[in-house]
C-alpha atoms as one frame of an Amber mdcrd trajectory, in Angstrom:
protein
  15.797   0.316   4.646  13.043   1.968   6.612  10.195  -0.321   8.572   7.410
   1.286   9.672   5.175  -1.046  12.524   1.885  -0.121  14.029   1.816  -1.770
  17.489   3.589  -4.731  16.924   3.209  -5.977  20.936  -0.313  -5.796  20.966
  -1.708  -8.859  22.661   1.501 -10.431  23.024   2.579 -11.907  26.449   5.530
  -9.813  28.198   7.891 -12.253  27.537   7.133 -12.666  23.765   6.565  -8.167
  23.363  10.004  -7.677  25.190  11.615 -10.390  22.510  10.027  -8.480  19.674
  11.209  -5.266  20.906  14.815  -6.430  21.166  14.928  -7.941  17.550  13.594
  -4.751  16.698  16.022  -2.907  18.220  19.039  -5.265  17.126  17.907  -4.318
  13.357  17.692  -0.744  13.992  21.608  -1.087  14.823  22.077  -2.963  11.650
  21.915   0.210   8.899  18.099   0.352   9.378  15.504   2.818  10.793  12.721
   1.222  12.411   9.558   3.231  13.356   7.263   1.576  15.860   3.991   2.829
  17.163   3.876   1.077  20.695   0.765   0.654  23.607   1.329  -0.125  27.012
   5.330  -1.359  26.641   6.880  -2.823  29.812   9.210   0.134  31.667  12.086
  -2.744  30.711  11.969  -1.609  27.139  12.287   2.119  28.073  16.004   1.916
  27.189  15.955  -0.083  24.354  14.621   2.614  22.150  17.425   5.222  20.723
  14.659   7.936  20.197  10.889   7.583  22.023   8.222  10.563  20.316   4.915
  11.509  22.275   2.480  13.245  20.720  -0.867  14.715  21.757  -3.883  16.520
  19.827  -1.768  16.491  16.641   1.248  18.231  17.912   4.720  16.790  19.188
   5.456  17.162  22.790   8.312  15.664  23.109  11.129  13.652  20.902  14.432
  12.440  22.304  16.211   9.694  23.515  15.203   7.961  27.267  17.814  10.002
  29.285  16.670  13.754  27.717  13.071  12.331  28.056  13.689  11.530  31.893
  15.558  15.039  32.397  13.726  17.478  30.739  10.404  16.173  32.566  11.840
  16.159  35.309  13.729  19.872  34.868   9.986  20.966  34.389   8.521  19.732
  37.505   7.475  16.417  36.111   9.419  13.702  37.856   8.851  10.083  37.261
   8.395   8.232  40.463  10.624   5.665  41.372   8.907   2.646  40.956   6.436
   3.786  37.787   6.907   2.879  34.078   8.131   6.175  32.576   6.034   4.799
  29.330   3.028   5.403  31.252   3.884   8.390  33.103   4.792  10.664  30.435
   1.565   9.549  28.061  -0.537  10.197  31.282   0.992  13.444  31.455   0.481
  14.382  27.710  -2.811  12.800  27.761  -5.939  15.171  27.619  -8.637  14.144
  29.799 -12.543  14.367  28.475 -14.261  12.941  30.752 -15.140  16.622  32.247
 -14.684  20.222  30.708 -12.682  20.979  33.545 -10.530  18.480  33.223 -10.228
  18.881  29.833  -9.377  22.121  29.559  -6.912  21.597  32.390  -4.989  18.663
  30.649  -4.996  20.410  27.967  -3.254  23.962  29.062  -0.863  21.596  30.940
  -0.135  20.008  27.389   0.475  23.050  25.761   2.668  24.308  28.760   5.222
  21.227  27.880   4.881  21.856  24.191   6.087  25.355  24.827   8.931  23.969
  27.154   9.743  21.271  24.651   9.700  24.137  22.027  12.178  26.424  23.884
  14.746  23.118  24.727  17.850  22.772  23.542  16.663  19.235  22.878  14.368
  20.750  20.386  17.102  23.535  19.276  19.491  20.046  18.732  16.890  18.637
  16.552  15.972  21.809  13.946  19.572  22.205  13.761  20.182  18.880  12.549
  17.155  18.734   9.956  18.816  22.566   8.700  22.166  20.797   8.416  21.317
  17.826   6.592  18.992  20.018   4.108  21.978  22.110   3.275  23.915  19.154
   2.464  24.896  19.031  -1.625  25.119  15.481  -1.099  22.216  14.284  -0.012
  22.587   9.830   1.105  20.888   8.278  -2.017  17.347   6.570  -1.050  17.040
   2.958  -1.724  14.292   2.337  -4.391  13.420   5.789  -4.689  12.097   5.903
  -8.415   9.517   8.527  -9.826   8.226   5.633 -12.333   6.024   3.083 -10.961
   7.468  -0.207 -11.508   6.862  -2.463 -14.190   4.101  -5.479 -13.934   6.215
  -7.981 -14.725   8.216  -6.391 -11.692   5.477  -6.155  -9.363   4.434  -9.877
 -10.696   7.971 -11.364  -9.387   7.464  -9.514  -6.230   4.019 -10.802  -5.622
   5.249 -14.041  -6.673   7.973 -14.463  -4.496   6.042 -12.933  -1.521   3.569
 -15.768  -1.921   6.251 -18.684  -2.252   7.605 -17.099   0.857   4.743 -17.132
   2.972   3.436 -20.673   1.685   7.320 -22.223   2.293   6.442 -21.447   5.941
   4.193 -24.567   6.306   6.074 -27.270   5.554   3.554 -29.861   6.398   1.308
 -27.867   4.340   3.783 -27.891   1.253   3.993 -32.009   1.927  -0.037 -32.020
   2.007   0.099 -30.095  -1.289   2.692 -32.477  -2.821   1.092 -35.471  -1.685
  -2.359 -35.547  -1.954  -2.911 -37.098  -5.032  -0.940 -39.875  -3.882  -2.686
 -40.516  -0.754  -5.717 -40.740  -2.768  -3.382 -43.190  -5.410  -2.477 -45.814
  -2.739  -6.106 -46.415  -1.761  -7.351 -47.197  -5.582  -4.507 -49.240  -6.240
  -4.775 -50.944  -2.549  -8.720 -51.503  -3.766  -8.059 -52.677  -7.126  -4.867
 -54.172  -6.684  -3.704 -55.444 -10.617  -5.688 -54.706 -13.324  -6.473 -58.229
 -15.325  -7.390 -59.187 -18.853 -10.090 -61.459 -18.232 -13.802 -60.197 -18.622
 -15.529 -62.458 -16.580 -13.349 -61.016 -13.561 -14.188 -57.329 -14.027 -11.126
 -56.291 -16.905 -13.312 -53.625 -17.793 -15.871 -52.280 -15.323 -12.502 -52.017
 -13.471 -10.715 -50.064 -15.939 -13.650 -47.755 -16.045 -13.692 -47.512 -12.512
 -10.558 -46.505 -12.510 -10.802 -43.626 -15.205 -14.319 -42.582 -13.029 -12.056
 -42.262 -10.112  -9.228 -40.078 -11.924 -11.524 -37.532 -13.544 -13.176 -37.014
 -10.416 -10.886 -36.681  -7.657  -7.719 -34.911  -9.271 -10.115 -31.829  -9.762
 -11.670 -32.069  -6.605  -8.111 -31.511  -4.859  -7.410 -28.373  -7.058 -10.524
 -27.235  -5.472  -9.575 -27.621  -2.138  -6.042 -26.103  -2.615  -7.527 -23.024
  -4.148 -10.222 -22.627  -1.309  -7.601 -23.029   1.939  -4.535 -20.879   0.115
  -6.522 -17.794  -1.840  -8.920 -16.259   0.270  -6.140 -15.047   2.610  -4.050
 -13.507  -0.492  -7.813 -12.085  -2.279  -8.375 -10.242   1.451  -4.318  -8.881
   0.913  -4.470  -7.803  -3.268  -8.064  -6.028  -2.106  -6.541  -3.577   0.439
  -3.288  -2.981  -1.620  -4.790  -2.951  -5.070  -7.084  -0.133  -2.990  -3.574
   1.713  -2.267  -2.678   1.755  -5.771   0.271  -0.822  -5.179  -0.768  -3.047
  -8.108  -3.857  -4.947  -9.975  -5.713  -7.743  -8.398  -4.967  -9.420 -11.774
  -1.450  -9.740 -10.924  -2.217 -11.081  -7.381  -4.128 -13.733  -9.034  -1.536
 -14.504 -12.000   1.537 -14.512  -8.870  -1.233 -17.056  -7.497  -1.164 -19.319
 -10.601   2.625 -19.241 -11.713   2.751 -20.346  -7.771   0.542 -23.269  -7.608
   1.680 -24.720 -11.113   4.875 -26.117 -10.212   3.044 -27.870  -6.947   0.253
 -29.386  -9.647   3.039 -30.916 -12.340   4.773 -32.963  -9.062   1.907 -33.950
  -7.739  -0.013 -35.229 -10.352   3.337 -36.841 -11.705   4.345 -38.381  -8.810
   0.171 -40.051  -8.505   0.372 -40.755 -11.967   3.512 -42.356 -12.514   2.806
 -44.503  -9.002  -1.202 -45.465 -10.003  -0.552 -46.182 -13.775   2.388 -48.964
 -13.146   1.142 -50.401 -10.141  -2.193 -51.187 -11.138  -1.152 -52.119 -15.157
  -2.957 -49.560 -17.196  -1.616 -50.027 -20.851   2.230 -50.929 -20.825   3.206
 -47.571 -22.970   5.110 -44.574 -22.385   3.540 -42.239 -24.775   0.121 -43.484
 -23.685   1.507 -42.884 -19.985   2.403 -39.403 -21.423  -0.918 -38.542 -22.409
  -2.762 -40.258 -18.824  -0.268 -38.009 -16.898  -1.147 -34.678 -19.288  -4.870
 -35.219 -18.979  -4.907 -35.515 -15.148  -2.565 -32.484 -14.932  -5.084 -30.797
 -16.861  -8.223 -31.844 -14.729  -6.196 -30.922 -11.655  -5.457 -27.479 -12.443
  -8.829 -26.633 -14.428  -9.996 -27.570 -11.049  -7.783 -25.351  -8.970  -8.437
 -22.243 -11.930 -12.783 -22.611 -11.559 -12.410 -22.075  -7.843 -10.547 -19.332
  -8.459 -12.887 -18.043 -11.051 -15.864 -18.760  -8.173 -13.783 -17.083  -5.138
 -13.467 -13.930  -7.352 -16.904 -13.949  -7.300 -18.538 -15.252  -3.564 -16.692
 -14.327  -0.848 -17.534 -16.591   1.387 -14.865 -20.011   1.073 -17.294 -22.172
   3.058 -20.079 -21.596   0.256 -17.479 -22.072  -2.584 -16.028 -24.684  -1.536
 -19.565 -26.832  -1.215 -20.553 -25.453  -4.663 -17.647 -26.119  -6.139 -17.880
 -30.119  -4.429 -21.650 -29.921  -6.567 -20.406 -28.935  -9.604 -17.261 -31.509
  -9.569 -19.871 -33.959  -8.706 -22.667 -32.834 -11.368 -19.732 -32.502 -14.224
 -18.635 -36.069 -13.584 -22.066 -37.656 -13.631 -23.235 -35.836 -16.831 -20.117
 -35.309 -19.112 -18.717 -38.832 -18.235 -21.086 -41.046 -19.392 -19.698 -44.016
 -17.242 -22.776 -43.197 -14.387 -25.246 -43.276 -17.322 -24.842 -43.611 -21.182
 -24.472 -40.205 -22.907 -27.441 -41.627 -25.175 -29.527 -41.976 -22.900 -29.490
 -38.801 -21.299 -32.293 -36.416 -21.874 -31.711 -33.618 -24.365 -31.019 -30.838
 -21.535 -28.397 -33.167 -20.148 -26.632 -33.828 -23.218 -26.325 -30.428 -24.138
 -24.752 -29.641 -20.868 -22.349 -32.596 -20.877 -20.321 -31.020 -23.829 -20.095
 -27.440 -21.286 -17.918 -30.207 -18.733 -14.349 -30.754 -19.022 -14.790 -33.960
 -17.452 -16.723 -35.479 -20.245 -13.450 -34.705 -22.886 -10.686 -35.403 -20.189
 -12.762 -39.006 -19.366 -13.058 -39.820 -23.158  -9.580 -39.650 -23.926  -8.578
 -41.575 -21.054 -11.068 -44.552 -21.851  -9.764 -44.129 -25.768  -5.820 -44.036
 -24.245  -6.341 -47.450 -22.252  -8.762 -49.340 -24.197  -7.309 -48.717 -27.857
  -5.857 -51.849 -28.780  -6.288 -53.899 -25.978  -6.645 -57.171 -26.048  -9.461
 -59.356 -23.348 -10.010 -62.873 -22.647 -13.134 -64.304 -21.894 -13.142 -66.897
 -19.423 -11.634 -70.137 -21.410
Protein backbone atom coordinates (compact mmCIF):
# COMPACT_ATOMS: atom_id res chain seq x y z
CA UNK A 1 0.00 0.00 0.00
CA UNK A 2 1.58 3.23 -1.12
CA UNK A 3 0.14 6.86 0.27
CA UNK A 4 1.17 9.66 -1.37
CA UNK A 5 0.41 13.26 0.87
CA UNK A 6 1.01 16.75 -0.31
CA UNK A 7 1.76 18.80 2.84
CA UNK A 8 -0.28 17.26 5.23
CA UNK A 9 1.01 19.83 8.31
CA UNK A 10 0.11 22.79 6.61
CA UNK A 11 -1.63 25.13 9.01
CA UNK A 12 -1.65 22.76 11.70
CA UNK A 13 -0.45 23.81 15.24
CA UNK A 14 3.03 22.10 16.29
CA UNK A 15 1.51 19.96 18.54
CA UNK A 16 -1.23 18.61 16.16
CA UNK A 17 1.76 18.50 12.74
CA UNK A 18 4.22 16.55 15.10
CA UNK A 19 1.09 13.98 15.95
CA UNK A 20 0.40 13.64 12.26
CA UNK A 21 3.90 13.04 11.46
CA UNK A 22 4.25 10.24 14.01
CA UNK A 23 1.03 8.34 12.84
CA UNK A 24 2.55 8.73 9.64
CA UNK A 25 5.55 7.36 10.48
CA UNK A 26 4.03 4.43 12.71
CA UNK A 27 2.21 3.28 9.28
CA UNK A 28 5.21 3.51 7.25
CA UNK A 29 6.60 0.69 9.76
CA UNK A 30 3.47 -1.25 9.25
CA UNK A 31 4.22 -2.85 5.44
CA UNK A 32 3.47 0.60 3.91
CA UNK A 33 5.39 3.33 1.99
CA UNK A 34 4.30 6.67 2.75
CA UNK A 35 5.43 9.67 0.59
CA UNK A 36 4.96 13.08 2.15
CA UNK A 37 5.69 16.42 0.65
CA UNK A 38 6.39 18.55 3.89
CA UNK A 39 6.85 22.76 4.53
CA UNK A 40 8.41 24.18 7.37
CA UNK A 41 8.45 20.72 9.76
CA UNK A 42 9.66 21.24 13.34
CA UNK A 43 13.67 20.03 13.61
CA UNK A 44 11.79 17.35 16.21
CA UNK A 45 10.53 15.43 13.24
CA UNK A 46 13.99 15.36 11.53
CA UNK A 47 14.42 11.78 12.81
CA UNK A 48 11.24 10.47 12.35
CA UNK A 49 11.60 10.18 8.65
CA UNK A 50 13.57 6.84 7.36
CA UNK A 51 14.49 8.66 4.02
CA UNK A 52 14.17 12.83 3.65
CA UNK A 53 14.63 13.91 -0.53
CA UNK A 54 15.51 17.66 -1.45
CA UNK A 55 15.19 18.73 -4.63
CA UNK A 56 15.91 21.97 -6.48
CA UNK A 57 15.25 23.32 -10.19
CA UNK A 58 14.00 19.84 -11.16
CA UNK A 59 16.95 17.84 -10.15
CA UNK A 60 17.64 15.73 -6.85
CA UNK A 61 20.24 17.01 -4.57
CA UNK A 62 20.15 14.91 -2.10
CA UNK A 63 18.18 11.52 -0.86
CA UNK A 64 19.06 9.60 2.28
CA UNK A 65 18.22 8.99 5.61
CA UNK A 66 18.80 11.99 8.57
CA UNK A 67 22.30 10.71 9.66
CA UNK A 68 23.88 10.51 5.74
CA UNK A 69 21.93 13.84 5.24
CA UNK A 70 23.75 15.44 8.38
CA UNK A 71 27.25 13.85 7.26
CA UNK A 72 27.58 14.30 3.83
CA UNK A 73 26.67 18.18 4.29
CA UNK A 74 28.69 18.44 6.62
CA UNK A 75 31.80 16.31 4.80
CA UNK A 76 31.23 19.10 2.10
CA UNK A 77 31.68 22.11 4.13
CA UNK A 78 28.05 22.52 4.96
CA UNK A 79 27.60 22.05 8.67
CA UNK A 80 24.35 22.51 10.40
CA UNK A 81 24.68 24.76 13.35
CA UNK A 82 23.93 23.59 16.58
CA UNK A 83 20.90 25.06 17.51
CA UNK A 84 19.18 25.34 13.72
CA UNK A 85 16.47 23.03 12.26
CA UNK A 86 18.44 20.92 9.75
CA UNK A 87 14.89 21.06 7.72
CA UNK A 88 15.57 24.57 7.13
CA UNK A 89 19.16 24.59 6.71
CA UNK A 90 19.60 22.21 4.02
CA UNK A 91 16.41 23.74 1.83
CA UNK A 92 18.15 27.18 2.42
CA UNK A 93 21.16 25.71 1.11
CA UNK A 94 19.53 24.06 -2.02
CA UNK A 95 17.39 26.98 -2.45
CA UNK A 96 18.17 29.34 -5.50
CA UNK A 97 17.86 32.86 -4.72
CA UNK A 98 16.10 35.41 -7.45
CA UNK A 99 15.84 38.19 -5.91
CA UNK A 100 19.23 39.42 -7.79
CA UNK A 101 21.19 37.92 -10.86
CA UNK A 102 24.01 37.69 -8.71
CA UNK A 103 22.57 35.92 -6.31
CA UNK A 104 20.99 33.82 -8.50
CA UNK A 105 23.53 32.68 -10.39
CA UNK A 106 25.52 32.17 -7.20
CA UNK A 107 22.86 29.87 -5.49
CA UNK A 108 22.61 28.29 -8.26
CA UNK A 109 26.45 27.12 -9.11
CA UNK A 110 26.47 26.32 -5.34
CA UNK A 111 23.41 23.93 -6.15
CA UNK A 112 24.95 22.29 -8.84
CA UNK A 113 28.30 21.95 -6.83
CA UNK A 114 26.22 19.59 -4.21
CA UNK A 115 24.44 17.85 -7.02
CA UNK A 116 27.81 16.89 -8.36
CA UNK A 117 28.97 15.86 -4.75
CA UNK A 118 25.71 14.06 -4.15
CA UNK A 119 26.33 12.45 -7.63
CA UNK A 120 29.88 11.18 -6.86
CA UNK A 121 28.64 9.75 -3.04
CA UNK A 122 28.61 6.53 -2.12
CA UNK A 123 25.19 7.47 -0.77
CA UNK A 124 24.20 7.93 -4.32
CA UNK A 125 26.47 4.81 -5.56
CA UNK A 126 24.23 2.80 -2.54
CA UNK A 127 21.12 3.94 -4.14
CA UNK A 128 21.72 3.05 -8.21
CA UNK A 129 22.98 -0.11 -6.94
CA UNK A 130 19.94 -0.99 -5.25
CA UNK A 131 17.42 0.17 -8.11
CA UNK A 132 20.08 -2.22 -10.61
CA UNK A 133 19.57 -5.04 -8.11
CA UNK A 134 16.01 -5.05 -7.68
CA UNK A 135 15.53 -4.62 -11.67
CA UNK A 136 17.51 -7.74 -12.19
CA UNK A 137 15.38 -9.56 -9.88
CA UNK A 138 13.19 -12.57 -11.85
CA UNK A 139 10.88 -12.18 -9.12
CA UNK A 140 9.75 -9.05 -9.00
CA UNK A 141 7.14 -8.40 -5.26
CA UNK A 142 3.64 -8.51 -6.93
CA UNK A 143 1.86 -4.88 -6.83
CA UNK A 144 -1.35 -4.68 -5.04
CA UNK A 145 -4.19 -3.75 -7.51
CA UNK A 146 -2.02 -3.46 -10.33
CA UNK A 147 -4.50 -4.36 -13.28
CA UNK A 148 -4.11 -3.17 -17.01
CA UNK A 149 -8.14 -3.19 -17.25
CA UNK A 150 -9.92 -0.39 -15.75
CA UNK A 151 -12.30 -1.62 -13.29
CA UNK A 152 -15.75 -2.36 -13.74
CA UNK A 153 -18.70 0.35 -12.88
CA UNK A 154 -20.42 -1.64 -10.78
CA UNK A 155 -16.86 -1.83 -9.05
CA UNK A 156 -16.13 1.70 -9.03
CA UNK A 157 -20.03 2.17 -7.90
CA UNK A 158 -19.34 0.02 -4.53
CA UNK A 159 -16.25 1.99 -4.03
CA UNK A 160 -17.90 5.32 -4.39
CA UNK A 161 -20.59 3.99 -2.37
CA UNK A 162 -18.83 2.90 0.47
CA UNK A 163 -16.51 5.99 0.42
CA UNK A 164 -19.62 8.09 0.89
CA UNK A 165 -21.22 5.91 3.80
CA UNK A 166 -17.81 6.30 5.28
CA UNK A 167 -17.45 9.84 5.29
CA UNK A 168 -21.27 10.55 6.22
CA UNK A 169 -20.93 7.74 9.36
CA UNK A 170 -18.47 10.37 10.68
CA UNK A 171 -21.29 12.71 11.91
CA UNK A 172 -23.21 10.96 14.06
CA UNK A 173 -25.43 13.74 15.11
CA UNK A 174 -25.79 14.36 11.54
CA UNK A 175 -26.87 10.63 10.80
CA UNK A 176 -29.53 11.15 13.98
CA UNK A 177 -30.69 14.58 12.21
CA UNK A 178 -31.11 12.54 9.01
CA UNK A 179 -33.04 9.74 10.80
CA UNK A 180 -35.11 11.94 12.71
CA UNK A 181 -36.35 14.70 11.03
CA UNK A 182 -39.49 13.65 9.91
CA UNK A 183 -40.33 12.84 13.31
CA UNK A 184 -39.51 16.04 14.84
CA UNK A 185 -41.75 17.52 12.38
CA UNK A 186 -44.45 14.35 13.42
CA UNK A 187 -44.61 15.24 17.16
CA UNK A 188 -45.57 18.86 16.50
CA UNK A 189 -48.76 17.92 14.11
CA UNK A 190 -49.84 15.35 16.33
CA UNK A 191 -49.06 17.70 19.57
CA UNK A 192 -51.36 20.41 17.40
CA UNK A 193 -54.01 18.15 16.41
CA UNK A 194 -53.93 15.83 19.10
CA UNK A 195 -56.84 12.85 18.05
CA UNK A 196 -58.46 13.00 15.02
CA UNK A 197 -62.52 12.88 15.73
CA UNK A 198 -65.58 11.84 13.79
CA UNK A 199 -67.73 14.63 14.42
CA UNK A 200 -68.11 17.44 11.67
CA UNK A 201 -69.14 20.17 13.61
CA UNK A 202 -65.64 19.84 15.50
CA UNK A 203 -63.38 19.99 12.44
CA UNK A 204 -63.36 15.78 11.40
CA UNK A 205 -62.51 16.92 8.13
CA UNK A 206 -60.82 20.28 7.61
CA UNK A 207 -58.54 18.42 10.09
CA UNK A 208 -57.97 15.44 8.13
CA UNK A 209 -57.16 17.65 5.23
CA UNK A 210 -54.93 19.56 7.21
CA UNK A 211 -53.23 16.85 7.98
CA UNK A 212 -52.70 15.37 4.36
CA UNK A 213 -51.69 19.40 3.41
CA UNK A 214 -49.07 19.04 6.01
CA UNK A 215 -47.64 15.51 4.77
CA UNK A 216 -47.34 16.36 1.09
CA UNK A 217 -45.62 19.38 1.91
CA UNK A 218 -43.07 18.90 4.41
CA UNK A 219 -41.74 15.23 3.72
CA UNK A 220 -40.41 16.72 0.33
CA UNK A 221 -39.21 19.74 1.70
CA UNK A 222 -36.71 17.64 4.02
CA UNK A 223 -35.41 15.61 0.96
CA UNK A 224 -34.55 18.98 -0.22
CA UNK A 225 -32.62 20.01 2.49
CA UNK A 226 -30.70 16.66 2.82
CA UNK A 227 -29.71 16.82 -0.79
CA UNK A 228 -28.55 20.58 -0.54
CA UNK A 229 -26.18 20.15 2.89
CA UNK A 230 -24.71 16.42 1.77
CA UNK A 231 -24.11 16.78 -2.32
CA UNK A 232 -22.43 19.80 -3.12
CA UNK A 233 -19.32 18.62 -1.22
CA UNK A 234 -19.35 15.07 -3.16
CA UNK A 235 -20.43 17.15 -6.89
CA UNK A 236 -17.03 19.47 -6.06
CA UNK A 237 -15.11 15.66 -5.43
CA UNK A 238 -16.78 13.46 -8.75
CA UNK A 239 -15.83 16.95 -10.83
CA UNK A 240 -12.04 16.83 -10.18
CA UNK A 241 -11.82 12.95 -10.34
CA UNK A 242 -14.26 12.36 -13.15
CA UNK A 243 -11.60 15.16 -14.75
CA UNK A 244 -8.74 12.45 -13.92
CA UNK A 245 -10.48 9.81 -15.67
CA UNK A 246 -11.21 7.87 -12.30
CA UNK A 247 -14.91 7.36 -13.11
CA UNK A 248 -18.35 9.11 -14.42
CA UNK A 249 -20.10 11.75 -12.49
CA UNK A 250 -23.11 9.45 -13.12
CA UNK A 251 -21.81 6.98 -10.79
CA UNK A 252 -20.99 9.64 -8.11
CA UNK A 253 -24.52 10.58 -8.26
CA UNK A 254 -26.07 6.87 -8.40
CA UNK A 255 -23.33 5.97 -5.09
CA UNK A 256 -25.28 9.24 -3.85
CA UNK A 257 -28.78 7.71 -4.25
CA UNK A 258 -28.24 3.93 -3.26
CA UNK A 259 -26.74 6.03 -0.08
CA UNK A 260 -29.51 8.21 0.92
CA UNK A 261 -32.31 5.50 0.24
CA UNK A 262 -31.89 3.41 3.15
CA UNK A 263 -31.86 6.85 5.45
CA UNK A 264 -35.41 7.87 3.52
CA UNK A 265 -37.31 4.22 4.13
CA UNK A 266 -36.43 4.69 8.25
CA UNK A 267 -37.25 7.89 8.40
CA UNK A 268 -40.32 8.21 6.76
CA UNK A 269 -41.33 4.80 8.50
CA UNK A 270 -40.50 5.63 11.73
CA UNK A 271 -42.83 9.44 11.10
CA UNK A 272 -45.32 7.48 9.54
CA UNK A 273 -45.91 4.68 11.67
CA UNK A 274 -45.70 7.33 14.89
CA UNK A 275 -48.20 10.24 13.08
CA UNK A 276 -50.75 7.74 11.54
CA UNK A 277 -51.61 5.84 15.07
CA UNK A 278 -51.32 8.61 17.27
CA UNK A 279 -53.48 10.95 15.66
CA UNK A 280 -56.22 7.99 14.28
CA UNK A 281 -56.01 8.20 10.56
CA UNK A 282 -58.10 5.16 9.24
CA UNK A 283 -57.63 2.02 11.59
CA UNK A 284 -56.05 -0.23 8.54
CA UNK A 285 -52.88 -1.77 7.81
CA UNK A 286 -52.97 -1.93 4.13
CA UNK A 287 -54.29 1.63 4.05
CA UNK A 288 -51.27 2.40 6.55
CA UNK A 289 -49.21 0.59 3.81
CA UNK A 290 -50.12 2.78 1.15
CA UNK A 291 -49.88 6.39 3.61
CA UNK A 292 -46.31 5.14 4.46
CA UNK A 293 -45.45 4.32 0.44
CA UNK A 294 -46.79 7.66 -0.71
CA UNK A 295 -44.78 9.77 1.80
CA UNK A 296 -41.67 7.66 1.03
CA UNK A 297 -42.27 8.61 -2.39
CA UNK A 298 -42.75 12.47 -1.83
CA UNK A 299 -39.66 12.34 0.36
CA UNK A 300 -37.30 11.01 -2.02
CA UNK A 301 -38.82 12.71 -5.31
CA UNK A 302 -37.90 15.58 -3.17
CA UNK A 303 -34.35 14.65 -2.34
CA UNK A 304 -33.93 13.35 -6.46
CA UNK A 305 -35.28 17.23 -7.97
CA UNK A 306 -32.60 18.87 -5.88
CA UNK A 307 -30.33 16.74 -7.19
CA UNK A 308 -31.56 17.21 -10.67
CA UNK A 309 -31.31 21.32 -9.80
CA UNK A 310 -27.65 21.05 -8.09
CA UNK A 311 -26.47 19.34 -11.35
CA UNK A 312 -27.47 22.26 -12.86
CA UNK A 313 -26.76 25.74 -10.48
CA UNK A 314 -23.93 25.57 -8.59
CA UNK A 315 -24.59 27.66 -6.13
CA UNK A 316 -26.56 25.54 -2.89
CA UNK A 317 -27.76 28.82 -1.38
CA UNK A 318 -29.79 29.61 -4.73
CA UNK A 319 -31.03 25.94 -4.97
CA UNK A 320 -31.96 25.51 -1.98
CA UNK A 321 -34.45 28.83 -1.99
CA UNK A 322 -35.72 27.69 -5.44
CA UNK A 323 -36.21 24.52 -4.59
CA UNK A 324 -38.31 25.96 -1.05
CA UNK A 325 -40.53 27.97 -4.20
CA UNK A 326 -41.19 25.21 -6.13
CA UNK A 327 -42.18 22.80 -3.00
CA UNK A 328 -44.30 25.66 -2.07
CA UNK A 329 -45.83 26.49 -5.69
CA UNK A 330 -46.38 22.47 -6.32
CA UNK A 331 -48.37 22.19 -3.12
CA UNK A 332 -50.62 25.18 -3.67
CA UNK A 333 -51.46 24.29 -7.34
CA UNK A 334 -51.46 20.40 -7.65
CA UNK A 335 -53.20 19.99 -4.20
CA UNK A 336 -56.25 21.55 -4.54
CA UNK A 337 -56.83 21.78 -0.67
CA UNK A 338 -55.46 25.83 -0.86
CA UNK A 339 -57.97 26.34 -3.72
CA UNK A 340 -60.35 23.96 -5.67
CA UNK A 341 -58.67 22.44 -8.77
CA UNK A 342 -61.95 23.83 -10.57
CA UNK A 343 -61.51 26.83 -9.91
CA UNK A 344 -58.17 27.40 -10.97
CA UNK A 345 -57.53 29.24 -14.15
CA UNK A 346 -56.70 27.18 -17.22
CA UNK A 347 -52.74 27.89 -16.98
CA UNK A 348 -52.91 26.62 -13.44
CA UNK A 349 -54.68 23.55 -14.08
CA UNK A 350 -52.55 22.52 -16.71
CA UNK A 351 -49.58 22.88 -14.51
CA UNK A 352 -51.11 21.11 -11.51
CA UNK A 353 -51.04 17.69 -13.41
CA UNK A 354 -46.78 18.56 -14.08
CA UNK A 355 -46.73 18.33 -9.74
CA UNK A 356 -46.25 15.23 -7.94
CA UNK A 357 -47.89 16.71 -5.10
CA UNK A 358 -51.24 16.96 -6.70
CA UNK A 359 -51.23 12.73 -7.32
CA UNK A 360 -49.36 11.91 -3.97
CA UNK A 361 -52.22 14.40 -2.07
CA UNK A 362 -55.14 12.68 -3.99
CA UNK A 363 -54.42 9.33 -2.99
CA UNK A 364 -53.90 10.19 0.47
CA UNK A 365 -57.36 12.10 0.78
CA UNK A 366 -58.94 8.87 -1.29
CA UNK A 367 -56.80 6.37 1.37
CA UNK A 368 -58.38 8.16 4.57
CA UNK A 369 -61.66 9.31 3.51
CA UNK A 370 -62.89 6.07 1.53
CA UNK A 371 -65.37 4.62 3.66
CA UNK A 372 -65.41 6.66 6.51
CA UNK A 373 -68.03 7.19 8.43
CA UNK A 374 -68.94 11.19 10.22
CA UNK A 375 -71.35 12.32 12.68
CA UNK A 376 -72.92 15.46 12.65
CA UNK A 377 -73.45 17.01 15.84
CA UNK A 378 -76.60 14.95 17.41
Amino acid sequence: EVMLLDEPTTGLDCLTANQIVSLLSELAHGDRIVIITIHQPRSELFRLFDKIAIMSFGEMVFCGNPMEMITFFSDHGYSCPEQSNPFDFFVDLTSVDTRSKERELETYSRVQVIVSAYKNSKIFSKVRADIERTKCMKELPPIPFKNQDSPSAFYKLWILLRRTTRNFSRDKMGIIMRLLQNLLFGLFVAFFLLRLRSDLVKGAVQDRVGLVYQCVSAPPYTGMLNAVALFPPLRAISDQESKDGLYKKWQMLLAYIVHFLPFSVISVAIFSTFIYWTVGLYPDASRFGIFFAVVLASHIIGELLTLVILGVVQNPNIVQSGVVLLNSAGVIVGTGLVRSIEDMPIPFKILSYLTFQKYSSEVLVVNEFYGLNFTCGK
